[in-house]
C-alpha positions in Angstrom: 20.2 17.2 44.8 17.2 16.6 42.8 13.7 14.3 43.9 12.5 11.9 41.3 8.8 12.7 40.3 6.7 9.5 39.3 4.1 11.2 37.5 6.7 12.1 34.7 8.0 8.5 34.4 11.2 9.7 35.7 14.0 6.5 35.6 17.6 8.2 35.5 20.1 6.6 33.5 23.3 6.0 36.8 25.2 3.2 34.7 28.5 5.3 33.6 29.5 2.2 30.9 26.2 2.7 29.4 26.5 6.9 29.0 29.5 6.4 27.6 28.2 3.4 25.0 25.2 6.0 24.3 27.9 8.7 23.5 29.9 6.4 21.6 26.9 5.8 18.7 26.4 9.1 18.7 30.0 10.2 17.7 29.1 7.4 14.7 26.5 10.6 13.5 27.5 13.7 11.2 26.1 16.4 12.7 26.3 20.2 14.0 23.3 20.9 15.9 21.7 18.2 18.8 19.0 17.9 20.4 18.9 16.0 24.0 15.2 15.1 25.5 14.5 14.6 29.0 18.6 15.0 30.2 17.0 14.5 34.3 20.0 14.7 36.1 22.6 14.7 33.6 23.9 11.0 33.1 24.4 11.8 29.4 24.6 15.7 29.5 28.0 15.8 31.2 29.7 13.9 28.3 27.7 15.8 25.8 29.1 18.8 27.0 32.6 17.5 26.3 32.1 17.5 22.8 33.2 20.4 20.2 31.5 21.9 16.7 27.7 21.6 17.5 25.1 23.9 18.6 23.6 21.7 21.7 19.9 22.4 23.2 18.0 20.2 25.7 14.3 20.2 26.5 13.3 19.3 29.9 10.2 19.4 31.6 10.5 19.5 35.2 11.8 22.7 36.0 13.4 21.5 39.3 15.8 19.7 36.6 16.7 22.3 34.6 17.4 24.2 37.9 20.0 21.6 39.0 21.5 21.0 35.0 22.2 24.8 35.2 23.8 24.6 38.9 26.3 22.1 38.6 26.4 22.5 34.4 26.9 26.3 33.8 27.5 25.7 30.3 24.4 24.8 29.8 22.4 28.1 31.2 20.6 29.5 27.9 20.5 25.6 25.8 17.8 24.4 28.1 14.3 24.4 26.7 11.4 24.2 29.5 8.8 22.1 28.1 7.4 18.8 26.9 8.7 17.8 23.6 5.2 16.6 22.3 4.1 20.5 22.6 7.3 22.8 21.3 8.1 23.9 18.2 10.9 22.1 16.5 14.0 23.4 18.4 16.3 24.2 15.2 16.1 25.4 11.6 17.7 22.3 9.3 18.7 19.2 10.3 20.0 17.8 13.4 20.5 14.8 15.7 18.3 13.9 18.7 19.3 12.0 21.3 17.5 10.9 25.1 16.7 8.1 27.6 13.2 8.8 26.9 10.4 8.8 29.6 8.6 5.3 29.3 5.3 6.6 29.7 5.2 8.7 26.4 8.3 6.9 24.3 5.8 5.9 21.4 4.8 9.5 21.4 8.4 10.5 20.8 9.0 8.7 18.0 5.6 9.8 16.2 7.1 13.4 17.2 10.1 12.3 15.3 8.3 11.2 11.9 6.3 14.9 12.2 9.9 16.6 12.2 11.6 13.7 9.9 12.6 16.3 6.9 14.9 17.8 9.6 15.9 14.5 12.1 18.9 12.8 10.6 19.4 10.9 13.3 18.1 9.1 16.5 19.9 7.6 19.2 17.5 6.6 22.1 16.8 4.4 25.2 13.2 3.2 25.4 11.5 0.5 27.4 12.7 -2.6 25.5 9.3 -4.2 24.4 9.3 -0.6 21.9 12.6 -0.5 20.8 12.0 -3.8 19.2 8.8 -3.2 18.3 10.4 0.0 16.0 13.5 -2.2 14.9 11.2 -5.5 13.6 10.3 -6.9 10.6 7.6 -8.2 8.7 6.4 -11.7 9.6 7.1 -11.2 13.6 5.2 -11.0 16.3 6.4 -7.3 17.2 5.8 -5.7 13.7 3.3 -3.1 13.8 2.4 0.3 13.3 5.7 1.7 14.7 7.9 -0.3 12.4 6.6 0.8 9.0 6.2 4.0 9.4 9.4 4.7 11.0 11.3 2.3 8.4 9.5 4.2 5.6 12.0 7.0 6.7 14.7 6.0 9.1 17.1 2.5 8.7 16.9 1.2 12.3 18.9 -0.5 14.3 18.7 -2.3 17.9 21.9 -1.8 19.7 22.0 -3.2 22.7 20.2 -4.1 26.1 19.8 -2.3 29.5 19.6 -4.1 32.7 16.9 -2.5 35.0 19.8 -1.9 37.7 21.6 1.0 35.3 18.6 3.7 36.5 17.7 5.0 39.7 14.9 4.0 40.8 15.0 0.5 38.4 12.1 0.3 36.1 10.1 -3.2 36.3 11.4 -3.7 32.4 14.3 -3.7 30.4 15.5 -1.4 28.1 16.8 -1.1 24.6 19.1 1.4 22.9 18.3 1.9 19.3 19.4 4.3 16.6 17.4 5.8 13.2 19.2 7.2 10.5 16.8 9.1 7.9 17.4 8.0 4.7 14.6 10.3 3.1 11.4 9.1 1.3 13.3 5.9 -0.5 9.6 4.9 -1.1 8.0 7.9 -3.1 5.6 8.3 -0.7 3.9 11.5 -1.9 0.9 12.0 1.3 2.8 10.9 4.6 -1.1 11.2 6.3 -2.7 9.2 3.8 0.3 6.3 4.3 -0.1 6.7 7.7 -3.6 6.1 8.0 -3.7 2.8 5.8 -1.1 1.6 7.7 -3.0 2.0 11.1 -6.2 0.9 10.2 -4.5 -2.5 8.4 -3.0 -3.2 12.1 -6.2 -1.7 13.3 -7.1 -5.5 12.8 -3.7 -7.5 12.5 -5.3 -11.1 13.2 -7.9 -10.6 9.8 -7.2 -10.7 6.5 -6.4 -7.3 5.3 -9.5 -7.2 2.8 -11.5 -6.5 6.1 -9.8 -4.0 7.6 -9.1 -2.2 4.4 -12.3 -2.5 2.7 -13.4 0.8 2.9 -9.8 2.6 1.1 -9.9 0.1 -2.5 -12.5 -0.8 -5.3 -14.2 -4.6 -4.7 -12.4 -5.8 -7.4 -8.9 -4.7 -6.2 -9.8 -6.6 -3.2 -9.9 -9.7 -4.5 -6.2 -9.8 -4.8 -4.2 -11.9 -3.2 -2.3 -9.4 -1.5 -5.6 -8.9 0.6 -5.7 -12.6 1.8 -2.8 -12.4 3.9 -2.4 -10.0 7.2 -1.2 -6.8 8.2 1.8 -8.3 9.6 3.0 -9.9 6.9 2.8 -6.9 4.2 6.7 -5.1 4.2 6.8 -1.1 3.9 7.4 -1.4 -0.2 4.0 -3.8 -0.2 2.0 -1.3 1.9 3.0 1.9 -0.3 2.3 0.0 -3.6 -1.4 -0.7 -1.9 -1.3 3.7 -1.0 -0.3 4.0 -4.6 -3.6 2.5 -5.6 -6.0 3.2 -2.9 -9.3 5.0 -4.3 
């Protein structure tokens, strides 16, 4: 058997209804090469091994993991990358699909991992802690929409899936979860500099409860301030209103 480790936010996926359900989106993706983040003990690994005409890879961590994954998994000795997935290399050359029940503790992380690599991601099906699945699935005018939900709707059409009960993982987390999936649809928007985009976009929630002429006083002209647009608050702009302000930013 295998201990759980705390320190790497470790909450195994035991629900078998759910695994399958995970797998079941998945199938709904075109692709031939996959990625799997954090597989722990398995839960999804064992179905994704069932499945034909991709080149599969995982990237674990905690070695003691990828010890037991290769003992009761043969099929997987070789596909196992031992690491964080904040610090490798991307794992493939073109595109592929990633897939994970992704460590609470650096979920956001993940995602911003997954714009960096988005020319190559063309799909996402994961499990976070429910407050930031929603949080990347929202839109403008709600509480929840932030930083996380433009940029990754700049790139990706998002979808919230469905819930998880805290009683699916051993041990249970104190929150619920949320499965979600991204599909790239490319740069829809024109965006020509991703870090420039990014930037306005994080320091107009910088300050969500002002009007945006305060935050963003320091990226346009006085007189392009005075605009409406600047009156209202970062939560309120949608990804087309916040690349036509990048597309006139001094």
């Amino acid at each position: 058997m295998y201990t759980l480790k705390k320190s790497l936010g470790q909450h195994f996926l035991k629900d078998e209804v759910v695994c399958q359900r995970i797998v079941e989106v998945l199938k709904t993706c075109s692709f031939t090469q996959l990625l799997e983040v954090g597989p722990g003990g398995g839960a999804l690994s064992k179905y994704l091994i069932k499945l034909e005409g991709f080149d599969f890879k995982l990237i674990e961590l905690d070695e003691e993991k990828i010890g037991y994954l290769c003992k009761v998994y043969p099929s997987l000795e070789g596909k196992i990358i031992s690491g964080s997935i904040l610090e490798i290399p991307v794992p493939f050359e073109g595109d592929f699909t990633l897939i994970g029940n992704f460590p609470y503790n650096i979920s956001t992380q993940i995602v911003f991992r997954v714009l960096e690599w988005k020319d190559q991601v063309s799909c996402m099906i994961g499990m976070f802690q429910k407050e930031v699945a929603v949080r990347i699935c929202s839109g403008p005018g709600s509480r929840e929409y932030g930083i996380l939900s433009v940029l990754t709707q700049a790139y990706f059409e998002v979808a919230y899936l469905f819930d998880v009960d805290e009683d699916a993982f051993n041990p249970p987390p104190k929150v619920k979860s949320g499965v979600i999936k991204m599909k790239r649809t490319g740069n829809p928007y024109g965006i020509v500099n991703h870090r420039k985009f990014a930037s306005l976009v994080k320091a107009a929630f910088g300050q969500r409860r002002k009007q945006l002429r305060n935050p963003l006083k320091p990226y346009f002209k006085p007189e392009v301030l005075k605009e409406d647009i600047f009156t209202k608050r970062a939560e309120q702009l949608s990804v087309a209103d916040y690349v036509g302000l990048l597309n006139r930013m001094q």
